[in-house]
N, C-alpha and C positions, 0 to 999 in steps of 0.2 A: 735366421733372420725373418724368416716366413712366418714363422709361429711369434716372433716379437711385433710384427706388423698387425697380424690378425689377435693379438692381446690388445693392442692398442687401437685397435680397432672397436671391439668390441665394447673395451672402456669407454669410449667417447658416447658409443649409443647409448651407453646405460647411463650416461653424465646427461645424455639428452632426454633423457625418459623421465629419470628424476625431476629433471628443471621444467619438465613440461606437465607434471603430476603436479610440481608446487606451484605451478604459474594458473592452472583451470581449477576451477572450483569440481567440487564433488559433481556426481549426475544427477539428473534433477529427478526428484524423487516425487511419486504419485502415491498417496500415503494408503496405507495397507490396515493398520489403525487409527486410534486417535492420538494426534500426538499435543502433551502440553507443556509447552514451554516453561510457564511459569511454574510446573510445580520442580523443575530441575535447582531451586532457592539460590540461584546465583545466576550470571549471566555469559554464562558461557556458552552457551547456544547461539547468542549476538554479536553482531558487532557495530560498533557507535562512526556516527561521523557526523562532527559539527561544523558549523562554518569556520569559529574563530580558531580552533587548534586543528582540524582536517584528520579527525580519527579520535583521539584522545579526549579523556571525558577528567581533567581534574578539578571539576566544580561538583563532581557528582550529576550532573541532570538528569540520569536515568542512574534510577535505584530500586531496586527490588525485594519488600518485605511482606513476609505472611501471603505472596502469592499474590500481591499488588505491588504494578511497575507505577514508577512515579517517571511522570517526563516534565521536566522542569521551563521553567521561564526566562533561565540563567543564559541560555543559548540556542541556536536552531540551528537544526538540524534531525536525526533519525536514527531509530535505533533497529537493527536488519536481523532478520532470521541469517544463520551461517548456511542452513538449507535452502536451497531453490526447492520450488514447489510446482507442479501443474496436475489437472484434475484434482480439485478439491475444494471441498465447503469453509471458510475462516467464518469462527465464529468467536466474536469478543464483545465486552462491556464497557463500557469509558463513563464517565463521572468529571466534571470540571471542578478544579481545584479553588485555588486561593485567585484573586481580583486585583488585578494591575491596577492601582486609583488612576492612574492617567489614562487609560486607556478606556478610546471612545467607540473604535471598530468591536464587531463580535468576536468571541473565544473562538480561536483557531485552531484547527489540528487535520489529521485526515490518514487514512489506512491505505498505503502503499502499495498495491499489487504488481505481483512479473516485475522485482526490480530487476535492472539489466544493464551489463555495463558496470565503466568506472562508478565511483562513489563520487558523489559532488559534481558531476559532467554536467551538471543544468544548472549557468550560473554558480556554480560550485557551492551549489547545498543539496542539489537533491539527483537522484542518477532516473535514468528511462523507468515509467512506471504507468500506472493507471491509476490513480488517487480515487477513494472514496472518501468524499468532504465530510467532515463530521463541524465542520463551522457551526453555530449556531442559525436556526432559519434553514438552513441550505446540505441536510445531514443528508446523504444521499448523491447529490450532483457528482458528477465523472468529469473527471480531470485529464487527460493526456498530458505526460511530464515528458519531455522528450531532451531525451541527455546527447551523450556519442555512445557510440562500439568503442569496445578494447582498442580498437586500431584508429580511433580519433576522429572519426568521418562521422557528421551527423545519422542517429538512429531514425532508421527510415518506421517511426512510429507510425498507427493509425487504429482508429473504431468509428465504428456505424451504431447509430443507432434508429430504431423506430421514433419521431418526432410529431409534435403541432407547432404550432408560433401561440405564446401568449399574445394576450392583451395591449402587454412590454412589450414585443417584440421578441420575447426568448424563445428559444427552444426548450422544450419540454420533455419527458416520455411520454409516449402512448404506446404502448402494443399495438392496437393494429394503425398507427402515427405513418406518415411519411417515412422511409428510408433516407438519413439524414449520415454523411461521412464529416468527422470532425472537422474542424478549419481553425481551431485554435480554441474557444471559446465552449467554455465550459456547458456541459448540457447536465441544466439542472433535473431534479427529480420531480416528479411526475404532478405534484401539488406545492411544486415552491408559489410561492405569494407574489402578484403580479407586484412593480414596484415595492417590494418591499427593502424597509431601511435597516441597513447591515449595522445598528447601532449594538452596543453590550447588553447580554444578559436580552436583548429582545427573541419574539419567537413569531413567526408565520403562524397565521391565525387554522391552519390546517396540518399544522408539525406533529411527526407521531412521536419525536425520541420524547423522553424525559422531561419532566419541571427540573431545573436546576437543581444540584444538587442529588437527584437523585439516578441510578446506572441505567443507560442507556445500553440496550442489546445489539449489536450488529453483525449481519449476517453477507457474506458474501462467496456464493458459489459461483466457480471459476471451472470449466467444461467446455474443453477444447479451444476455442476463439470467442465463447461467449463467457458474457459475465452479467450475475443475478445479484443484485442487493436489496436486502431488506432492512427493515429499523424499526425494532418491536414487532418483529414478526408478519410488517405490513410489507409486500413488494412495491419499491419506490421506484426503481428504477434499471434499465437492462441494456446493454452493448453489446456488438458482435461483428465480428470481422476484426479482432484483437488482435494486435501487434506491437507490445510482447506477448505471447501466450502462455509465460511459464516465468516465474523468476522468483527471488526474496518475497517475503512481503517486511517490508516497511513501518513502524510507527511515527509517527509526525513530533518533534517538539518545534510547535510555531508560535512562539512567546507568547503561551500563558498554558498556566499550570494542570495537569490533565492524568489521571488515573486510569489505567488499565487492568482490568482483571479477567479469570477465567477463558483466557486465551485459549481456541483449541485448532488443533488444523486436523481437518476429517475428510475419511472416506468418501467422496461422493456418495448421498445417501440412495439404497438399492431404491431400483425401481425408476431412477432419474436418469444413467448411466447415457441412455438413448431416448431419453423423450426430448419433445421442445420445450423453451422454455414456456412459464407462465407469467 
């Protein structure tokens, strides 16, 4: 009877071991080389979640050929690493697609960092993140997305960053800028355009990405609580005191059409490991 108790015993632990293996994501991984998503020619490294279906993609919006993801116009939402990530440099290309005739706001999208949390917890499209805007005009600017925890209760998100006040009234980067904790409100990059109008296909008269049409480089190293972005190899912009400091990273489909390529998640580069930022 003792040994039928202590069998049944031990089954249940291992019934709980299992359910608790399939309920956590894998450990978050600090990459040891470079890893590229997109040359794996399929999408199994991802996973999708849109508004209208909440996971499932039957319209296609993310599709992936010759090592270019396509993120479509058809719906919003994201397409997520299976891997969480911390310490490490992303580094990808984006290109905007085909032209909404109706639409008069700028092409939208933006690269997801430390997603965290359910999928869809913000407003039910987007889960706890750090956005890098790649909007037209505004390629660069930090986002705080602030979803729930697993367990329902708002994510106690937050960043800092170095700031001035524009002309406008915004916030800006500076490196050596005021010490500035977010409040909701996006703090743009370092030369967005005072008043400038978030019209289509416009650009800030001091924008480093790309002429239309042609691939825009983006770069974002992610080192402990802080995070570096650059766009075309210029630093635009920089936060710290990061909360999430580790998660998915995220692609944006925010209705209109947008190409990704040359995706890489990399080692922090030697020699950065322990420096400040720049």
């Amino acid at each position: 009877m003792i040994v039928k108790e202590f069998f049944l015993v031990v089954t249940s632990l291992i019934s709980v071991m299992v359910f608790s293996f399939d309920c956590f994501s894998e450990p978050v991984k600090i990459p040891q080389e470079v890893i590229r998503p997109f040359d794996m020619k399929d999408l199994k490294s991802f996973s999708s979640w849109l508004k209208k279906t909440k996971g499932a993609d039957p319209q296609n919006v993310f599709t992936l050929k010759d090592g270019v993801l396509r993120c479509g116009d058809e719906d919003m939402g994201y397409l997520a690493t299976r891997e969480a990530y911390k310490d490490y440099q992303l580094q990808i290309e984006y290109r905007w697609g085909r032209k909404n005739p109706n639409d008069k706001n700028v092409r939208n999208s933006g690269v997801l960092l430390h997603g965290t949390g359910p999928d869809g917890s913000q407003n039910g499209l987007w889960k706890t993140s750090i956005e890098c805007q790649l909007a037209q005009g505004c390629e660069g600017d930090l986002i705080l997305i602030k979803g729930k925890t697993n367990e329902g209760a708002p994510f106690p998100g937050s960043l800092s960053s170095n700031t001035v006040i524009g002309e406008d009234g915004k916030t800006r980067w500076k490196a050596d800028g005021k010490k500035t904790v977010y409040s909701g409100k996006q703090f743009w990059w370092s030369k967005h355009q005072p008043f400038f109008k978030e019209l289509i296909d416009s650009r800030g008269k001091d924008d480093v990405a790309s002429p239309l049409g042609e691939w825009t480089k983006v770069e974002c190293l992610c080192k402990g609580s802080t995070i570096t972005i650059k766009i075309n190899g210029v630093v635009v912009n920089e936060c710290f005191d990061v909360n999430p400091a580790e998660g998915q990273i995220l692609l944006q489909s925010e209705g209109h059409e947008i190409f990704f390529r040359n995706m890489e998640v990399r080692p922090i580069p030697t020699g950065q490991e322990n420096a400040p930022m720049k």
